[in-house]
The first five atom37 places (N, CA, C, CB, O) and aatype in JSON, in Angstrom:
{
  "aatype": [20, 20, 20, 20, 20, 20, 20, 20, 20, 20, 20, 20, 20, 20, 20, 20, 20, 20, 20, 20, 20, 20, 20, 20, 20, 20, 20, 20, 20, 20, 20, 20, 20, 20, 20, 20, 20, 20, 20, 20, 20, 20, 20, 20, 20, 20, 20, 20, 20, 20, 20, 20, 20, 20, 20, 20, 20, 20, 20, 20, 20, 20, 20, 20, 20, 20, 20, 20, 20, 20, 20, 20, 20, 20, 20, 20, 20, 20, 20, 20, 20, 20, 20, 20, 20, 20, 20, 20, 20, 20, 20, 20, 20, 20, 20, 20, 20, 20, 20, 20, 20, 20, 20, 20, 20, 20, 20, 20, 20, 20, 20, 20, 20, 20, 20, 20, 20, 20, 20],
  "atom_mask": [
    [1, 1, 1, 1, 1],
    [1, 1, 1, 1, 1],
    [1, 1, 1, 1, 1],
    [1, 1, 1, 1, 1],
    [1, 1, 1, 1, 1],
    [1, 1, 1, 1, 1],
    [1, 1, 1, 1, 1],
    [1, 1, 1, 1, 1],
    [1, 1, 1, 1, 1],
    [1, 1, 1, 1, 1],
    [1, 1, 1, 1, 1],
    [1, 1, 1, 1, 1],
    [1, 1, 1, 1, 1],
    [1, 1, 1, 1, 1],
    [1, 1, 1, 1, 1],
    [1, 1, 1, 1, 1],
    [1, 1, 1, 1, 1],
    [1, 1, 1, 1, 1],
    [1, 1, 1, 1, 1],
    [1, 1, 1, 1, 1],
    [1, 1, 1, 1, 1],
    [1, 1, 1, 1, 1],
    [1, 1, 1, 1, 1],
    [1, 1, 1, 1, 1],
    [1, 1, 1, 1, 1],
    [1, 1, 1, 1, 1],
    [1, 1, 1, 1, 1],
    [1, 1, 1, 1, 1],
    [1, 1, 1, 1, 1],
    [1, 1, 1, 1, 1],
    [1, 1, 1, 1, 1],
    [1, 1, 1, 1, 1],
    [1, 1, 1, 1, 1],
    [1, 1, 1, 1, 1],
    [1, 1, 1, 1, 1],
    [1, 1, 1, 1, 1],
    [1, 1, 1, 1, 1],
    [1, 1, 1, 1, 1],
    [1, 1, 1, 1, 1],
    [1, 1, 1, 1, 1],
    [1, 1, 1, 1, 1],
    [1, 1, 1, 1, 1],
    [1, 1, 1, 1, 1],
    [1, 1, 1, 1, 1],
    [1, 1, 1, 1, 1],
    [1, 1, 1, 1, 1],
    [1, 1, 1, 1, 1],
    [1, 1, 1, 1, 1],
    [1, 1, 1, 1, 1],
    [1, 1, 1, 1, 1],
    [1, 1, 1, 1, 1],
    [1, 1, 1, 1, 1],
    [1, 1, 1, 1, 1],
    [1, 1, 1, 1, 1],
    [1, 1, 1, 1, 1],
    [1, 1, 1, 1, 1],
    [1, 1, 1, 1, 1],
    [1, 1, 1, 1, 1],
    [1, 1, 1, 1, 1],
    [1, 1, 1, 1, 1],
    [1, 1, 1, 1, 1],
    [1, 1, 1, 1, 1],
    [1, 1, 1, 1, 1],
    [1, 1, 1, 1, 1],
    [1, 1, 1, 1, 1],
    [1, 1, 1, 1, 1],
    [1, 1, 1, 1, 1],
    [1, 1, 1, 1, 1],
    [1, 1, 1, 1, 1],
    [1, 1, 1, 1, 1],
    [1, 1, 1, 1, 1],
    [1, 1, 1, 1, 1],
    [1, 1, 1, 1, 1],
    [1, 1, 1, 1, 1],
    [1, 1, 1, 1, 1],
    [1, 1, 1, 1, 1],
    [1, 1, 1, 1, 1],
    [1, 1, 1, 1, 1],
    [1, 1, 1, 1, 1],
    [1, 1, 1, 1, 1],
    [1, 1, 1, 1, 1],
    [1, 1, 1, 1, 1],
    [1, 1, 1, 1, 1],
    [1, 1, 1, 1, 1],
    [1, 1, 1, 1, 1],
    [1, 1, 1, 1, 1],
    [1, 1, 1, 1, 1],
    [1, 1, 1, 1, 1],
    [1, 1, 1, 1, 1],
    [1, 1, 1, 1, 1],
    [1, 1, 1, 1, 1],
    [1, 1, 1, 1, 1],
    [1, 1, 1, 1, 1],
    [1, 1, 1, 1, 1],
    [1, 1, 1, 1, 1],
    [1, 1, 1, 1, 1],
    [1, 1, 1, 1, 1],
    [1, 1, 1, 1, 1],
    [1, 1, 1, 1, 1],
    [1, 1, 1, 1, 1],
    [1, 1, 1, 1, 1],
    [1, 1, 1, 1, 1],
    [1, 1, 1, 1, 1],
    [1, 1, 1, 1, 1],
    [1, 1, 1, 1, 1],
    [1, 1, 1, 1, 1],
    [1, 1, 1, 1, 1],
    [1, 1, 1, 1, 1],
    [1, 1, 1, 1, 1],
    [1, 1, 1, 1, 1],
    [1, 1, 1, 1, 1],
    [1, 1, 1, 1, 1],
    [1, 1, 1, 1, 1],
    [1, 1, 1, 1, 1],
    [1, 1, 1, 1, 1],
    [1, 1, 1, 1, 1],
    [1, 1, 1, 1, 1],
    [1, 1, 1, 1, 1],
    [1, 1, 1, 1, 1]
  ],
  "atom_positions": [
    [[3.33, 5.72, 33.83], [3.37, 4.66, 32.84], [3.56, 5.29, 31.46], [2.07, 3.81, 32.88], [2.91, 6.28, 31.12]],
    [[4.61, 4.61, 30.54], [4.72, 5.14, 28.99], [4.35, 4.69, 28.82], [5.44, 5.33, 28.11], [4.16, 3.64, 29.44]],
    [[3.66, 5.18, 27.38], [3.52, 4.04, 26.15], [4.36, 4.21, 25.62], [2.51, 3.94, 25.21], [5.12, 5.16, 25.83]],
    [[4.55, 3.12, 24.52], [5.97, 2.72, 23.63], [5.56, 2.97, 22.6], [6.63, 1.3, 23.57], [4.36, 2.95, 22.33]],
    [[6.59, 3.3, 21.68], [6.46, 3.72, 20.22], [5.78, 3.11, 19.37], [7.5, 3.77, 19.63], [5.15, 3.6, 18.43]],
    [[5.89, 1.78, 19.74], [5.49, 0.64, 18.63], [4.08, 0.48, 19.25], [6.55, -0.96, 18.57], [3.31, 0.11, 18.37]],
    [[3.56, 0.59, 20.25], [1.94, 0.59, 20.95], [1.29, 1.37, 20.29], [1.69, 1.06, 22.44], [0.25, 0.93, 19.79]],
    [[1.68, 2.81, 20.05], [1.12, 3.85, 19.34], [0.97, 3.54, 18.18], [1.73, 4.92, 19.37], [-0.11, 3.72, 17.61]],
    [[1.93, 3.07, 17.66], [2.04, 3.07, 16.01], [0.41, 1.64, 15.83], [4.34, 2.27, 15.26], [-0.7, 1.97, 15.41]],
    [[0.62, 0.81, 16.1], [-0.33, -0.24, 16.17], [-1.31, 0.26, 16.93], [0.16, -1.5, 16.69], [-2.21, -0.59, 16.85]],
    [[-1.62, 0.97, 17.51], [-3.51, 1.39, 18.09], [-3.32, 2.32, 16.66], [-4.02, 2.64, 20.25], [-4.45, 2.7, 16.36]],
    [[-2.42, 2.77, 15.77], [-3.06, 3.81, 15.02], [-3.18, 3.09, 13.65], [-2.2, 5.26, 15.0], [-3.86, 3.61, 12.77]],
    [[-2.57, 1.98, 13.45], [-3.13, 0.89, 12.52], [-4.05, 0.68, 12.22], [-3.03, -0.02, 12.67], [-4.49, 0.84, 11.08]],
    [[-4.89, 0.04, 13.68], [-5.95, -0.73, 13.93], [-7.2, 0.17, 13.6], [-5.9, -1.27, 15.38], [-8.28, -0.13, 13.09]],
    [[-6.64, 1.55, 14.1], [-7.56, 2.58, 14.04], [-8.06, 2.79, 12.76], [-7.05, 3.72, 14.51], [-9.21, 2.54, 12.41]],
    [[-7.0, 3.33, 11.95], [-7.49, 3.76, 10.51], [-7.72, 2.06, 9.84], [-6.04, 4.93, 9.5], [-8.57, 2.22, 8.97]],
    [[-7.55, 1.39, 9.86], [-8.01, 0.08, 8.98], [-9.42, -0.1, 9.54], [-7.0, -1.42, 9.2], [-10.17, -0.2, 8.57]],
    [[-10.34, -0.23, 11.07], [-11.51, -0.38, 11.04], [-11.81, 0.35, 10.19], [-12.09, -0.28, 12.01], [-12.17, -0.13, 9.11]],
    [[-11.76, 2.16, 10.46], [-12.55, 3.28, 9.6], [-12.39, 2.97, 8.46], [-12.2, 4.69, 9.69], [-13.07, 3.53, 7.6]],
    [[-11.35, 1.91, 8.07], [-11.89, 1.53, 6.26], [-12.77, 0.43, 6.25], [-10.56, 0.97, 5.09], [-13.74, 0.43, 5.49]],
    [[-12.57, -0.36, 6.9], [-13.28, -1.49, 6.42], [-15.0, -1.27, 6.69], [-12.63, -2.85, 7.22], [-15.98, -1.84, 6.22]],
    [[-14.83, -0.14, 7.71], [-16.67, -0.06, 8.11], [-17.54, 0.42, 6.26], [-17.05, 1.93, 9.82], [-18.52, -0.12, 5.74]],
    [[-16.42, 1.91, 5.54], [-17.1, 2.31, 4.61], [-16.34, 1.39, 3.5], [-17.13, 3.9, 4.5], [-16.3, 2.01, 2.44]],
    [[-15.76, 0.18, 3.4], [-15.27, -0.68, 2.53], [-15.66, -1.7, 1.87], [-14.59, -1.0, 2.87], [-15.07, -2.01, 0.84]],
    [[-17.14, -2.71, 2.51], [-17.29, -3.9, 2.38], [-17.04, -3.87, 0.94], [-18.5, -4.45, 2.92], [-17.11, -3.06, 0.02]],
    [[-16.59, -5.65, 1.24], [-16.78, -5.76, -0.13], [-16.07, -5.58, -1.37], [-17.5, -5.21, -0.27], [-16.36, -6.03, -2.47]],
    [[-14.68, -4.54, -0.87], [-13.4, -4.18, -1.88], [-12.31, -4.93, -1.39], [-12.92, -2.57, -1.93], [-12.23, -5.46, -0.28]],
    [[-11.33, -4.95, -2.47], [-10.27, -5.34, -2.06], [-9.33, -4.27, -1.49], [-9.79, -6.02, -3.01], [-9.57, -3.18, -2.01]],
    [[-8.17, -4.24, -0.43], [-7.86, -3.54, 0.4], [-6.01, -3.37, -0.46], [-8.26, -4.28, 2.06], [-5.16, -4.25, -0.35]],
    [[-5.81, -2.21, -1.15], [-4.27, -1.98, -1.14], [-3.49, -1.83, -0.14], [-3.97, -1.03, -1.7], [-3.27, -0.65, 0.13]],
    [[-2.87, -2.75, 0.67], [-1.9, -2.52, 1.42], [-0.58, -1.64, 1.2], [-1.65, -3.57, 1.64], [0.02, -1.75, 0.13]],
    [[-0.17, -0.88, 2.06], [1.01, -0.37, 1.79], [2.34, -0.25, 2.79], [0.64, 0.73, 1.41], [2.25, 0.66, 3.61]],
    [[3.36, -0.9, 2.83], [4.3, -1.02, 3.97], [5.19, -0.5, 3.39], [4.66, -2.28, 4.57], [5.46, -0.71, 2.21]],
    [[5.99, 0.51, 4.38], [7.02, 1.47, 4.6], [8.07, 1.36, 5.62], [6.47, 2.56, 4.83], [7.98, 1.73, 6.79]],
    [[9.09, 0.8, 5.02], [10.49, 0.62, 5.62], [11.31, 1.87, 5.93], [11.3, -0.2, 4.69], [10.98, 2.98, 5.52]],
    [[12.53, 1.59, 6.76], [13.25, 2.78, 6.57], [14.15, 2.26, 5.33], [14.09, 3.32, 7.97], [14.65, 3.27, 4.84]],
    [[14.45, 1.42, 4.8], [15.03, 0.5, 3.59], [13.92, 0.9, 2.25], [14.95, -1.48, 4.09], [14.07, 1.77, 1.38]],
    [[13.0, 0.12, 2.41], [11.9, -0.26, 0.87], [10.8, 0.17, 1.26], [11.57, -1.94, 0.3], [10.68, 0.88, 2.26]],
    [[9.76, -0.24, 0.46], [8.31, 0.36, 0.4], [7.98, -0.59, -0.61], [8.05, 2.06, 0.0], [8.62, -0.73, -1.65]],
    [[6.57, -1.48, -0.17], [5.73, -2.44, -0.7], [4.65, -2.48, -0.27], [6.1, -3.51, -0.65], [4.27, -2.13, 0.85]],
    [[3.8, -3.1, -1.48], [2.08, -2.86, -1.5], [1.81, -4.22, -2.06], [1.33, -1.42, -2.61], [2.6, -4.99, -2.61]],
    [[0.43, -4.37, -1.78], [-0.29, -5.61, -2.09], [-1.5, -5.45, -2.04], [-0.05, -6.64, -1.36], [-1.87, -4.79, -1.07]],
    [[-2.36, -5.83, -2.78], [-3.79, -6.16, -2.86], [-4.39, -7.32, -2.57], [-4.17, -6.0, -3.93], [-4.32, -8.32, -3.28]],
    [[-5.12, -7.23, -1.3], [-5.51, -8.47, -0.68], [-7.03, -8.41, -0.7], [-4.9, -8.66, 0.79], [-7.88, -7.55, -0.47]],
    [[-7.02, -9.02, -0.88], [-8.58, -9.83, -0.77], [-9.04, -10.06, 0.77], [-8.51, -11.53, -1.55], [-8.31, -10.91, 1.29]],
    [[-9.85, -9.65, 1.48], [-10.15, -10.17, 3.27], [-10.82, -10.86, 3.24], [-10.67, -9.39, 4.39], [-10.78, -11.64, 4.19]],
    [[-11.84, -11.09, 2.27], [-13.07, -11.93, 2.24], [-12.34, -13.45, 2.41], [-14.06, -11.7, 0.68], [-12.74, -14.22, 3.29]],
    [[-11.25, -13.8, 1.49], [-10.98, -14.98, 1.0], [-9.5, -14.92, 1.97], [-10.98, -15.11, -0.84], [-8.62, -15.77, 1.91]],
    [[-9.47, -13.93, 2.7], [-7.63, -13.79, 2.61], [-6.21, -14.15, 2.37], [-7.32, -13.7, 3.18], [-5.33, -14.6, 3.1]],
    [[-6.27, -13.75, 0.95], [-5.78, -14.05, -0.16], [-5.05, -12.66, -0.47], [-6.84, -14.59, -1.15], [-5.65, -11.6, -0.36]],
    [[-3.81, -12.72, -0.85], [-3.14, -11.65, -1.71], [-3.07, -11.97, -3.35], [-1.6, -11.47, -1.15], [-2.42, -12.89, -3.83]],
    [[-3.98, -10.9, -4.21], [-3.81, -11.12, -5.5], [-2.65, -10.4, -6.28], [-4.98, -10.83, -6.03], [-2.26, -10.83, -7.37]],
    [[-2.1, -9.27, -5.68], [-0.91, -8.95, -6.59], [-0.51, -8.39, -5.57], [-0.94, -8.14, -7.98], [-1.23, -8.11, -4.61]],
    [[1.08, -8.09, -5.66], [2.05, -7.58, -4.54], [2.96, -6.68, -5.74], [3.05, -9.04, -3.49], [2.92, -6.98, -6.93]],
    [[3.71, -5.63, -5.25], [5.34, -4.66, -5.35], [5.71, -4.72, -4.34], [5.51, -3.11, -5.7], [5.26, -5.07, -3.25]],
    [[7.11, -4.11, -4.93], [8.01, -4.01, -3.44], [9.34, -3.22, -4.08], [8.51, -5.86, -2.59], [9.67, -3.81, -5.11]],
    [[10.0, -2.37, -3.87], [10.94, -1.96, -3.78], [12.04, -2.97, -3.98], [10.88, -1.35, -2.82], [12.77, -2.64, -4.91]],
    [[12.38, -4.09, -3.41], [12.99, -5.23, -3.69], [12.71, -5.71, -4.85], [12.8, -6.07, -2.88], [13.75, -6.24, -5.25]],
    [[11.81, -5.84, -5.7], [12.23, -6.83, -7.08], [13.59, -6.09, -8.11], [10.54, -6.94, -8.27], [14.38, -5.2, -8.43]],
    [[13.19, -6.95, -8.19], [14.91, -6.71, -9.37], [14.54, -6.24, -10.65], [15.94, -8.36, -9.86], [15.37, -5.86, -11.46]],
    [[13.07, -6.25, -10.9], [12.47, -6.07, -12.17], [12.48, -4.43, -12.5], [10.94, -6.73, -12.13], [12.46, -3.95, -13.64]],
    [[12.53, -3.57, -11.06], [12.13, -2.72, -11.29], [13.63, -2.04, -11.77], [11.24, -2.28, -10.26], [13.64, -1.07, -12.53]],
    [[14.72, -2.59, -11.32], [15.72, -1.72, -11.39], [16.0, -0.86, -10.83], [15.81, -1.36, -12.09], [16.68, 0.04, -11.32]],
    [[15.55, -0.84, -9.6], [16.1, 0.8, -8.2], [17.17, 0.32, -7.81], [15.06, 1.24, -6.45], [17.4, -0.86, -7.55]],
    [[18.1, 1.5, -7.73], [19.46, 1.42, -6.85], [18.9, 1.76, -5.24], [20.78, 2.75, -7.45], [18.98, 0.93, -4.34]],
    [[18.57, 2.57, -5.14], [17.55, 2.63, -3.74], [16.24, 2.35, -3.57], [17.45, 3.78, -3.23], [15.57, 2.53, -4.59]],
    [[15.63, 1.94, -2.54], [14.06, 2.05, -2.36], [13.67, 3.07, -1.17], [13.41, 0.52, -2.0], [12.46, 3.05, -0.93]],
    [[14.13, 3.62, -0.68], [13.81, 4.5, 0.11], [13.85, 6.06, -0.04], [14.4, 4.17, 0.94], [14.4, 6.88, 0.7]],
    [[12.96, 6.31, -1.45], [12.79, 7.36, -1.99], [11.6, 7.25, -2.52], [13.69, 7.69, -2.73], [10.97, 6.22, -2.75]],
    [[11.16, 8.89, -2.81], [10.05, 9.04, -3.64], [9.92, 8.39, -4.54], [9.87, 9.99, -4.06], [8.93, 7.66, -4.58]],
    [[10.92, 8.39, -5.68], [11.14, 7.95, -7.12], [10.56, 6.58, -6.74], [12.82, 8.01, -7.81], [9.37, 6.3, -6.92]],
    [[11.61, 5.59, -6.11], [11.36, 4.13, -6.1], [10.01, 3.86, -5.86], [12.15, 3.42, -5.1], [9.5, 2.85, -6.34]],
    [[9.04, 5.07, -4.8], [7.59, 4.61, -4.06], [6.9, 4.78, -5.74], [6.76, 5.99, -2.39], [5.94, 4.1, -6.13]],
    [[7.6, 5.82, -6.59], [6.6, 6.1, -7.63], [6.8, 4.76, -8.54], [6.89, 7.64, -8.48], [5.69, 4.36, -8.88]],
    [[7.5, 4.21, -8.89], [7.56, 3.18, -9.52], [7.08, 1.3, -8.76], [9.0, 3.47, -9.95], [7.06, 0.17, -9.25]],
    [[6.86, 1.72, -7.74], [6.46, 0.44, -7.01], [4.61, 0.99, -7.47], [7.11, 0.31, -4.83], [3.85, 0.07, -7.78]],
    [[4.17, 2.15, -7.48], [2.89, 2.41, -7.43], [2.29, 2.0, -9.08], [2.72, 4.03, -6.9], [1.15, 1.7, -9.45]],
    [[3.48, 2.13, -9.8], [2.97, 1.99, -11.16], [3.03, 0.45, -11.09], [3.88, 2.77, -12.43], [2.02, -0.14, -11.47]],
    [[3.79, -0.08, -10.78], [3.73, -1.73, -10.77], [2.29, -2.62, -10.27], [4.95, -2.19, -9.68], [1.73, -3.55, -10.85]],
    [[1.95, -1.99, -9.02], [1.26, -2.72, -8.28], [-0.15, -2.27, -9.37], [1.35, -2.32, -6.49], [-1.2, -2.9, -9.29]],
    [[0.04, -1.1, -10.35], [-1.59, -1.08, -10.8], [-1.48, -1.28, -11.89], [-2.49, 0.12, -10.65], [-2.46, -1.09, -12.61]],
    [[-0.03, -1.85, -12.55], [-0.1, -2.96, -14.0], [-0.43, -4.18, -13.48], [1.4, -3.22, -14.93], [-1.47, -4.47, -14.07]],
    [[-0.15, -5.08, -12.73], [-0.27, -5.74, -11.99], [-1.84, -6.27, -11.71], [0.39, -5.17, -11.16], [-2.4, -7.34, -11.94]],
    [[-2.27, -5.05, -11.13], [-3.95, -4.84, -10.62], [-4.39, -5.12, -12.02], [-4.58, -3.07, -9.9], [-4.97, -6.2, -12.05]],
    [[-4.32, -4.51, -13.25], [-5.06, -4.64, -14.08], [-4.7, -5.72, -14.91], [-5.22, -3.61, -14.59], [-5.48, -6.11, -15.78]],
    [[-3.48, -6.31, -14.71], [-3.44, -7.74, -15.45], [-4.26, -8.39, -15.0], [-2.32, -8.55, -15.39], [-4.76, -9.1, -15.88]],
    [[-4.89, -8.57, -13.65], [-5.65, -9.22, -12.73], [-6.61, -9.38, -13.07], [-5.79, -8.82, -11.73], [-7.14, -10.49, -13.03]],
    [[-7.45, -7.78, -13.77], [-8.62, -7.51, -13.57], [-9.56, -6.83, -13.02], [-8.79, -7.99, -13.45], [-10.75, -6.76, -13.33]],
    [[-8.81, -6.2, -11.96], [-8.62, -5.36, -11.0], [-8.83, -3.77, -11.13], [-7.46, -5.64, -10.66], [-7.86, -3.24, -11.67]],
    [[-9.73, -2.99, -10.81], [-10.08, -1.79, -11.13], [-10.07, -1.0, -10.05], [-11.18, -1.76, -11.72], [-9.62, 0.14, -10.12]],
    [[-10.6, -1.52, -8.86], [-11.19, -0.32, -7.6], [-10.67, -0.89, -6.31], [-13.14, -0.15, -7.41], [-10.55, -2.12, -6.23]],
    [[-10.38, -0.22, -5.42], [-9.81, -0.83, -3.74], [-10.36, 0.27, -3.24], [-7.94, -1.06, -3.22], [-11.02, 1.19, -3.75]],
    [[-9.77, -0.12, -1.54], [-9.74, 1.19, -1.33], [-8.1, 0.87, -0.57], [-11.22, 1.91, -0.37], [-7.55, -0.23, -0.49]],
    [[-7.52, 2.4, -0.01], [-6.26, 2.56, -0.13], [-6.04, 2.52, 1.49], [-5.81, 3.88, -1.03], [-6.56, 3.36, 2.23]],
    [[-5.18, 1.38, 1.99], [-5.3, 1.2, 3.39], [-3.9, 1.48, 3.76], [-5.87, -0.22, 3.87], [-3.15, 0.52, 3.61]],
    [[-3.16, 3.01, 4.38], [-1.82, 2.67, 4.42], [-1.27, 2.53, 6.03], [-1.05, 3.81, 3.57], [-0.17, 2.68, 6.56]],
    [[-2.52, 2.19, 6.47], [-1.85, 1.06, 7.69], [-2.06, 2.45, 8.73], [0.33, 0.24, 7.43], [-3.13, 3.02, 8.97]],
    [[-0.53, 2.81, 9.32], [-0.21, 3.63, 10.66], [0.63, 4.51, 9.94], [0.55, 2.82, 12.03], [0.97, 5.41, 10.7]],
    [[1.14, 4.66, 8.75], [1.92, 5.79, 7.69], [0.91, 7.09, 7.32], [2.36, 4.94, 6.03], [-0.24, 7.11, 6.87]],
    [[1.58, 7.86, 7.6], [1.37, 9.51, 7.21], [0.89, 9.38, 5.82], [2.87, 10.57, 7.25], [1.74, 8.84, 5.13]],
    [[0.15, 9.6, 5.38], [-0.44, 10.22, 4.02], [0.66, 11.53, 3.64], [-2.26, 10.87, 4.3], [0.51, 12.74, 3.77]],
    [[1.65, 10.84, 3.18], [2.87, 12.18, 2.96], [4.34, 11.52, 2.43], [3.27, 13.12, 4.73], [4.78, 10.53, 3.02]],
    [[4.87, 11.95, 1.6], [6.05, 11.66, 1.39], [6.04, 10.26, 0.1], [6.67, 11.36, 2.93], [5.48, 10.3, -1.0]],
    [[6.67, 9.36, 0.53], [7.03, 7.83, -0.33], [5.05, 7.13, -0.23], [8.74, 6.36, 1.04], [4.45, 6.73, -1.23]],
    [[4.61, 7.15, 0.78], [3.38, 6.64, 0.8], [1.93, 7.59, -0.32], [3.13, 6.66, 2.54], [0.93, 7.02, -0.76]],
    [[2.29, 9.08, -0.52], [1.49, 9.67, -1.45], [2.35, 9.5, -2.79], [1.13, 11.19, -1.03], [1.68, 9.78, -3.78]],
    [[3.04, 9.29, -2.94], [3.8, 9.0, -4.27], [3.08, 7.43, -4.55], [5.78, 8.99, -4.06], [2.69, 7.19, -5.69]],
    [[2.97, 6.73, -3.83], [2.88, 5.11, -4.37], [1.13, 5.46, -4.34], [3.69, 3.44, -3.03], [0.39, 4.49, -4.51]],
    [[0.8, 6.18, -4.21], [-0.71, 6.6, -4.04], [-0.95, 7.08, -5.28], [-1.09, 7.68, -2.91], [-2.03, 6.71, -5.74]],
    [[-0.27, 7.81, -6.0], [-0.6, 8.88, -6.67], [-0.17, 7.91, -8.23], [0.33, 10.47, -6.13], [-0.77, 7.62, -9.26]],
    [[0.94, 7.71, -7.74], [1.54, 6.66, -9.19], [0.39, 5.58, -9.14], [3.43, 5.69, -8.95], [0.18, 5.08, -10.25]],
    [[-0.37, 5.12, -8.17], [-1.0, 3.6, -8.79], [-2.27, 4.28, -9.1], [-1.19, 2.04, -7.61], [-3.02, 3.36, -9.44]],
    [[-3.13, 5.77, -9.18], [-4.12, 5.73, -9.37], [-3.57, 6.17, -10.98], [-5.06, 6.45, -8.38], [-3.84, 5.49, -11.97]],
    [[-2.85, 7.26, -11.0], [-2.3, 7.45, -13.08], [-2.29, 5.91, -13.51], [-0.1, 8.27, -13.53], [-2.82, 5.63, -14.58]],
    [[-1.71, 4.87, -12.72], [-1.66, 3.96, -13.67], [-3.09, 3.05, -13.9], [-0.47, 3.13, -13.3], [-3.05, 2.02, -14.57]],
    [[-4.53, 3.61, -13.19], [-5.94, 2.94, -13.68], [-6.48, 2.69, -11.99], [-5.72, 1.16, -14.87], [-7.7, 2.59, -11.8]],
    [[-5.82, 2.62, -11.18], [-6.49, 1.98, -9.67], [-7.21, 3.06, -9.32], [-5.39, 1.53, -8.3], [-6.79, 4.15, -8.92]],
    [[-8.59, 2.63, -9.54], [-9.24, 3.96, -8.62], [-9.67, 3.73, -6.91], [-10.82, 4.44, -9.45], [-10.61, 2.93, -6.83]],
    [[-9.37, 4.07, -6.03], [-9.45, 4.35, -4.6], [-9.73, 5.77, -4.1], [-8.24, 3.96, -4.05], [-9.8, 5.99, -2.89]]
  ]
}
């Protein structure tokens, strides 16, 4: 019997999102999704489940000719934590799903904490 690519990827979701939410209560959760195209984040609320601010590689605001680069992840990271702090928004913690801590996902990490998000 295989398992399938996409089985793996989702038990390793599920995995790292409990281990946040056990040492999490109580924060709001930065989402982060990684395309082979774009890269987008959101800050959701679970309590209420509610999304209070979203980026994405797709807005037009930002002005990327590509999103499937470092650069673009670094500028989606600065968005989502102007954004956060128009809100009000200070602290999460940083949930990037079944993605490697590496590459476009530590860039949108790294850009939203310079811009005030502490996680």
């Amino acid at each position: 019997m295989s398992i399938r690519k996409k089985d793996l990827f989702a038990r390793r979701r599920t995995r790292v999102r409990n281990r946040l939410k056990k040492v999490a209560r109580g924060r709001l959760r930065l989402s982060v999704h990684r395309s082979n195209l774009h890269i987008s984040a959101q800050l959701i609320d679970d309590d209420k489940g509610v999304t209070l601010a979203s980026a994405s590689s797709r807005d037009k605001s930002l002005g990327l000719e590509r999103g499937s680069n470092v650069a673009a992840a670094t500028k989606v990271g600065a968005a989502i934590a102007e954004k956060a702090r128009e809100a009000g928004i200070a602290e999460c913690y940083f949930d990037r799903g079944a993605f490697l801590y590496h590459g476009r996902v530590r860039a949108l990490a790294e850009a939203a904490r310079e811009g005030g998000l502490r996680f």
